[in-house]
N, C-alpha and C positions, 0 to 999 in steps of 0.2 A: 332694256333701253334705259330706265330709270340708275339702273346700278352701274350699266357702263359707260355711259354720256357725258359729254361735257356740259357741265354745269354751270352755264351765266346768271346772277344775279340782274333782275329786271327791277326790282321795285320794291318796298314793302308796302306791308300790307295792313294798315290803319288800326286800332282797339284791338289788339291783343294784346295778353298777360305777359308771353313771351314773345322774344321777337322771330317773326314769321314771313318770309320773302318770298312773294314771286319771284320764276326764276322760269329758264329754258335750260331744258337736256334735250342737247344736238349729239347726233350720232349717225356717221355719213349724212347722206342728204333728208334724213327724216328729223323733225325736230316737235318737243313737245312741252305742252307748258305744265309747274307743278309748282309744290310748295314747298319750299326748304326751310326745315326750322333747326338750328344749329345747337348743338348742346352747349356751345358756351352762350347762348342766350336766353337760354332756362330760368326762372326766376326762382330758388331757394323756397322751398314749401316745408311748413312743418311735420306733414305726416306721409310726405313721399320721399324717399332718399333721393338727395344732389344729382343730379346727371343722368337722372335714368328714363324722361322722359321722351328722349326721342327713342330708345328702347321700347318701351311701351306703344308706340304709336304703331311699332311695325309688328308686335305681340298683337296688338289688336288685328292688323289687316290678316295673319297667318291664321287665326282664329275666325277671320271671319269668312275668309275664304273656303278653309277646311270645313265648316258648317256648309259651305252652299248659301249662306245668306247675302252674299254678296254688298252689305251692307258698307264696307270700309273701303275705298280709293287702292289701289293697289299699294305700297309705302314701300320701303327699302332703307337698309342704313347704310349710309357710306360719306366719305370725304366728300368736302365742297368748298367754296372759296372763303368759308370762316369755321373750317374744320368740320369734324363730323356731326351728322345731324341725321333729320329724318328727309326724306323727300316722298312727297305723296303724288302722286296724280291729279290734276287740274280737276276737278268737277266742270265743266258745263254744264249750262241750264238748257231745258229742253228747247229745239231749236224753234219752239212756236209759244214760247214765255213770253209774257210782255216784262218790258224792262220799261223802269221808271230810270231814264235815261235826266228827267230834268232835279229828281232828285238826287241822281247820283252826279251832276257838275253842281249840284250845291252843298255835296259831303252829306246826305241827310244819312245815307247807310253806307257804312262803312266799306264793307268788305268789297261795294262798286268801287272805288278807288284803290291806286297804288300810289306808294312814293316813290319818288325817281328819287335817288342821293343825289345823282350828279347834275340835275339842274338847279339852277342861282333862280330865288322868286328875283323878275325883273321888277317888283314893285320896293325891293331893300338895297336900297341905293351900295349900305353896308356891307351887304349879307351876311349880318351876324342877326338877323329876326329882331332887331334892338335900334336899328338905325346908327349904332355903330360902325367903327371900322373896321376891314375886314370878314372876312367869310370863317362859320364855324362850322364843326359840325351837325349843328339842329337846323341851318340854313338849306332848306328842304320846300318842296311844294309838292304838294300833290297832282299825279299826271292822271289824265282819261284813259281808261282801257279800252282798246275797240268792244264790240256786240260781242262776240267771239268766245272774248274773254271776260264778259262781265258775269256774275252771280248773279242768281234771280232771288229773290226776298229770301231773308231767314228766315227761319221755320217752315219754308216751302208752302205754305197755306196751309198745314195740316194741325198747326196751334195756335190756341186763339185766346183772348178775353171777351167774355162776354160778360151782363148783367146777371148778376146773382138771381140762377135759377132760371134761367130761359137757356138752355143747352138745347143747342138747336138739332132735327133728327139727322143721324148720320155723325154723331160726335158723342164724345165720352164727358164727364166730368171727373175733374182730378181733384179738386181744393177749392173749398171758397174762402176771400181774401176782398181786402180795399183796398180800392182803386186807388190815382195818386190826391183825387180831393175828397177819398173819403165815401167812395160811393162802392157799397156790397156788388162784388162782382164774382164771377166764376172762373175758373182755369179751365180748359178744354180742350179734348185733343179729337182728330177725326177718327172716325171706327172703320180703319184701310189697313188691308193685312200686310202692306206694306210697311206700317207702320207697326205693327207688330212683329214684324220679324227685325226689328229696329228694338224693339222694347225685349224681345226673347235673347237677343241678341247682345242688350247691356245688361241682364241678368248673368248669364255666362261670365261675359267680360266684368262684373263688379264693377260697373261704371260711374263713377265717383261726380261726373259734371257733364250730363245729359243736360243742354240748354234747349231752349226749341231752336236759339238760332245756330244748333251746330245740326241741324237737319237742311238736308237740300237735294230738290229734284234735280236728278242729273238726263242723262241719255240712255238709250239702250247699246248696249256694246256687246259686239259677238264674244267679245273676250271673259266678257262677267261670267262666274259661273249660275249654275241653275239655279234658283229660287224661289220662295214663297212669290218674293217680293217680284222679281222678274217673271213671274207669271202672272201677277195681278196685273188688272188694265191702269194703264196711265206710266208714265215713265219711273225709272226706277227711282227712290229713296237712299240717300248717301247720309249717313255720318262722319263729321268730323270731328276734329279735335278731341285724340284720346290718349292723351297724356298721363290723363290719370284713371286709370284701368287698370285688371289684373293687382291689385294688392292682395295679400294674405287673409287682411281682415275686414270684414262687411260695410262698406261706404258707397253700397249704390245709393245713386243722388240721382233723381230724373225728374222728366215733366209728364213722361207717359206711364199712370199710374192708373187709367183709365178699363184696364184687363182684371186688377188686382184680385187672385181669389177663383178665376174663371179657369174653366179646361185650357189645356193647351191643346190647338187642332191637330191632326194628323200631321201637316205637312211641317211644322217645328219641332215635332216629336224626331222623324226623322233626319230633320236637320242635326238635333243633339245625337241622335245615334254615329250620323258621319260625322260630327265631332270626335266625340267617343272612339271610334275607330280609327282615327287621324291619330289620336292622341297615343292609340298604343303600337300606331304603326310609323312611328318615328319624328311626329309633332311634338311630342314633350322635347326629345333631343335638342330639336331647335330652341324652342324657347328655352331651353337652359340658359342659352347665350344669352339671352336675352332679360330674362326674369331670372327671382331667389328658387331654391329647389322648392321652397317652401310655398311658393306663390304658386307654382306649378302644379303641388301637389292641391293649393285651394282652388285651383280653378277645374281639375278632375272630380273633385268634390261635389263642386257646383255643378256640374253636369250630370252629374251622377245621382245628386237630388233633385234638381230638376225631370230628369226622368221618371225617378221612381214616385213623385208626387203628380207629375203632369198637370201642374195649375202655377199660373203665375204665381208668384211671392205677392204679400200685404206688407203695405209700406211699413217700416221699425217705426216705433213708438218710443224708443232711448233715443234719438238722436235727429237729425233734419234728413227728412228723405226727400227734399227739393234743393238740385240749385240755386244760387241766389247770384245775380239777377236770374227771371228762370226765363228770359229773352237773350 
């Protein structure tokens, strides 16, 4: 559906690094909503090569699927109305979230809103944003999503700040850190093996910008494959935005550092084994297209150590092993 559909731009979609479109892929009379993010709107990074990250977004979803972790939106590469890009599958939130519906018409979080291009704010007499003449191109408002299509909070409530040293039962802690006036607080993530197979998950993939808000409760869908995480109670766990994954050399960046050191259970173990077997039954092939041979061969590594040690990784000590911001 995603690869053979027509693809209409709907919207974009607020605080991202690159740019990232709501969009519908129609295909006969079925139609679905997703996320098109176009390689020519890629922003130049110094330690990923040019152009390759809507590549990677769809290395991830191949990889996450093949585990059985079900953790990454289905994704695909192909043409769209600003050339090739990635297009991922809409997350919804689960259908009994509450939505902060009064802070998403006053833009408090982002990702509730879309931009329409093609509406004039009726309050710029101009529309050039300036009270000038003429209409430009930043002459843009932001339009309301229905329920449907709105996001439920980043981080899905499974990451949190607390005060320094009160981690509350049923949560991890990851780092302690001050707050914005200064005040000792904690990072914390929940202890949901959902959330672990999210965290097993960007070990594999070398996931370079695990934010808490690229986590989000979606639905259950017959289509997801089998999982840790789709067997734990409560709706599934989704990742986005992974653009920068799969490189050659060690740049995991997370917020869920809260396992570090610990066994890895049964049911991840086996997930890396149907990795592992994905990969010599004709998953590398693909990702060839996609990734360096080189990159390919690091992430057979990674699974491959992973296995044989069966304990999460402790965060490096040379370099940042958080996101920043890590919201």
């Amino acid at each position: 559906m995603l690869s053979r559909g027509d693809l209409e731009v709907v919207g974009r979609i607020s605080g991202s690094s690159n740019v990232t479109l709501l969009a519908t892929c129609r295909d006969g009379g079925t139609a679905v909503r997703c996320v098109y993010k176009p390689v020519r709107g890629e922003r130049p990074l110094h330690d990923f090569p040019d152009g390759t990250l809507a590549g990677r977004e769809v290395a991830a979803s191949l990889v996450s699927r093949a585990g059985g972790w079900g953790v990454v939106p289905t994704t695909v590469l192909r043409d769209g109305p600003l050339g090739p890009g990635s297009v991922q599958r809409w997350v919804h939130p689960p259908r009994d979230a509450p939505l902060d519906e009064e802070a998403a018409d006053e833009g408090v979080v982002d990702p509730y809103r879309a931009v329409d291009p093609d509406h004039e704010d009726p309050d710029d007499e101009g529309g050039d944003d300036e009270g000038g003449e003429g209409p430009d191109e930043a002459d843009r408002v932001e339009e309301d999503l229905d329920d449907e299509h709105l996001l439920g909070e980043p981080g899905a409530g499974l990451v949190d700040v607390v005060p320094q040293g009160e981690v509350p039962a049923g949560w991890r802690g990851v780092l302690e850190a001050w707050g914005p006036y200064g005040e000792p607080v904690t990072l914390v993530h929940a202890d949901d093996p959902r959330l672990l197979s999210v965290a097993v998950f960007d070990v594999v993939a070398n996931n370079a910008d695990r934010k808490a808000g690229h986590l989000l409760l979606g639905r259950p869908a017959a289509a997801d494959p089998a999982s840790a995480a789709a067997r734990a109670s409560g709706p599934p766990v989704h990742g986005i935005d992974h653009g920068l994954v799969l490189h050659a050399e060690g740049k995991l960046r997370t917020v869920l550092w809260g396992w570090a050191g610990e066994p890895l259970p049964d049911v991840e173990l086996e997930a890396l084994d149907r990795l592992r077997a994905a990969l010599r039954d004709g998953l590398e092939d693909e990702l060839q297209a996609l990734l360096t041979g080189r990159e390919v061969r690091a992430l057979r590594t990674r699974v491959d150590r992973l296995l044989r040690g069966a304990v999460m990784p402790q965060p490096p000590e040379h370099r940042s092993a958080v996101p920043w911001p890590v919201f």
